[in-house]
C-alpha positions as CSV (number, residue, x, y, z in Angstrom):
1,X,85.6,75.3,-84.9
2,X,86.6,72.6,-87.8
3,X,89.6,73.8,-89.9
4,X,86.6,73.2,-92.7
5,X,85.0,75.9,-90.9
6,X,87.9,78.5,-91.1
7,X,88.3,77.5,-94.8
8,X,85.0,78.5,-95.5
9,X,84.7,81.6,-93.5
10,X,87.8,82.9,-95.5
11,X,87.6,81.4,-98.9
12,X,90.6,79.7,-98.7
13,X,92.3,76.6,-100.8
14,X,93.9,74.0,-99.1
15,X,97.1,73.5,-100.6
16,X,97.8,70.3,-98.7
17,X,96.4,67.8,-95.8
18,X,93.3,67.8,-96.9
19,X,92.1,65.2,-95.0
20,X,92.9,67.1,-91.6
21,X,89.9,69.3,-92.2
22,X,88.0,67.6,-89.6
23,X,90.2,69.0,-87.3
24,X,88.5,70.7,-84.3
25,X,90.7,74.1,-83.5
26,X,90.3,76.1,-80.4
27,X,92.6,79.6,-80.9
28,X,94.3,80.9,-83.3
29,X,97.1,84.1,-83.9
30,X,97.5,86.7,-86.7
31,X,101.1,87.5,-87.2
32,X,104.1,87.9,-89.8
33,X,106.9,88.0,-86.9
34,X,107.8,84.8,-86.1
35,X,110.0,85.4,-83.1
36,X,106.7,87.2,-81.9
37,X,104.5,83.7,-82.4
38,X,107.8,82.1,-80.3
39,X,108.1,84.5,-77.7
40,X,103.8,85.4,-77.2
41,X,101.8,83.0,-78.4
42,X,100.9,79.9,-76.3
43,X,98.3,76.9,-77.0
44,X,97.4,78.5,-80.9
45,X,96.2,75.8,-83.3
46,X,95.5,78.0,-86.1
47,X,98.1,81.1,-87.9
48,X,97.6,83.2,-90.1
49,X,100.3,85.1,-91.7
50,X,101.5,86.7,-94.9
51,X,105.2,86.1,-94.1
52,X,106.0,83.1,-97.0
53,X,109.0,81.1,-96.2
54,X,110.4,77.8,-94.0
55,X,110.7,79.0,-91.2
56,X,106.5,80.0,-91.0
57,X,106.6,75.9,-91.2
58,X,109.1,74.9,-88.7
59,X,108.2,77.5,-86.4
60,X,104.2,75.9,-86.2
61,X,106.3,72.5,-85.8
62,X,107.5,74.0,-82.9
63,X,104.0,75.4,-81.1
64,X,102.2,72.1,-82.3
65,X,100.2,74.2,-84.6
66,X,97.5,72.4,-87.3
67,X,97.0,74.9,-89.8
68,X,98.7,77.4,-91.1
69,X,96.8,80.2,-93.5
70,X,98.8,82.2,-95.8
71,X,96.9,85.8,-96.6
72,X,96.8,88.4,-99.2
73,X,97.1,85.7,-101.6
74,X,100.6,84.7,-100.9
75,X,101.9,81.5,-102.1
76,X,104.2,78.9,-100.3
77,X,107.2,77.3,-101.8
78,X,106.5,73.8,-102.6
79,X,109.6,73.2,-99.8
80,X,107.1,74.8,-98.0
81,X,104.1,72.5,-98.9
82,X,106.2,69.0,-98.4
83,X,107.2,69.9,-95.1
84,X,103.8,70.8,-93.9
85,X,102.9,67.8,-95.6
86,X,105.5,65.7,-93.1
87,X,103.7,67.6,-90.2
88,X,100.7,67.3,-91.2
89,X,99.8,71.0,-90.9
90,X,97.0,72.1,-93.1
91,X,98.4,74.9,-95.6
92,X,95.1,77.2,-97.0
93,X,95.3,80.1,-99.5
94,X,93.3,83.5,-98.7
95,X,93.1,86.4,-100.8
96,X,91.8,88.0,-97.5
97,X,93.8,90.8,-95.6
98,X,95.3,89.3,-92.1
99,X,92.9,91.8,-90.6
100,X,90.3,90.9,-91.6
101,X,90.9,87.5,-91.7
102,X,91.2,87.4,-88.2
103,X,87.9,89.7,-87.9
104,X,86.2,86.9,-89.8
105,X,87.8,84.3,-87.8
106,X,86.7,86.0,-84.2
107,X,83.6,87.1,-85.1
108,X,82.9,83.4,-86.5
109,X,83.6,82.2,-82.7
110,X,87.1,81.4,-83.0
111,X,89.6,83.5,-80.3
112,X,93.2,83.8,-79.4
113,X,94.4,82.8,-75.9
114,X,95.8,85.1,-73.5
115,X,99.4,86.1,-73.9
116,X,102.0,83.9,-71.9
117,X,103.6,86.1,-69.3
């Protein structure tokens, strides 16, 4: 799936890289812990989260994550934005709850990968 795709599926607004849209994504995670997406999650291209703050950003730095998007219409700093913008990690805007975000995502042929062990 194109991060184009995921925008559309969840009415989302791209805050910043735009032009990374084109982006083919294989997995993605749901989550607002981030010590969680460090200690569980392996291989995720894609998160979704309603927690707002810098460490969402360095932490996807960290996994080698695309695209993050924000949910229940939560904002990121523009701290946020400029270093996703260094990353190049797509930043989107959903009004959507993570929930069903990630319902939308799944069902729209998009999964998560196994938990590392």
């Amino acid at each position: 799936m194109k991060i184009k795709d995921i925008q559309q599926l969840l009415e989302a607004r791209v805050l910043c890289c735009e032009e990374n849209l084109e982006h083919e994504v294989f997995s993605a995670c749901g989550c607002d812990l981030m010590s969680d997406v460090l200690a569980f999650v392996k291989d995720q291209a894609v998160l979704l989260t309603g927690l707002v703050n810098p460490q969402v950003i360095r932490t996807a730095e960290m996994m080698d994550m695309v695209c993050i998007v924000f949910v229940r219409s939560k904002i990121p700093s523009q701290e946020m934005i400029d270093l996703a913008r260094e990353s190049g990690i797509v930043i989107m805007v959903s009004d959507k709850r993570l929930y069903e975000a990630c319902g939308l995502l799944y069902t729209g042929g998009l999964v998560g990968n196994k938990v590392k062990e």
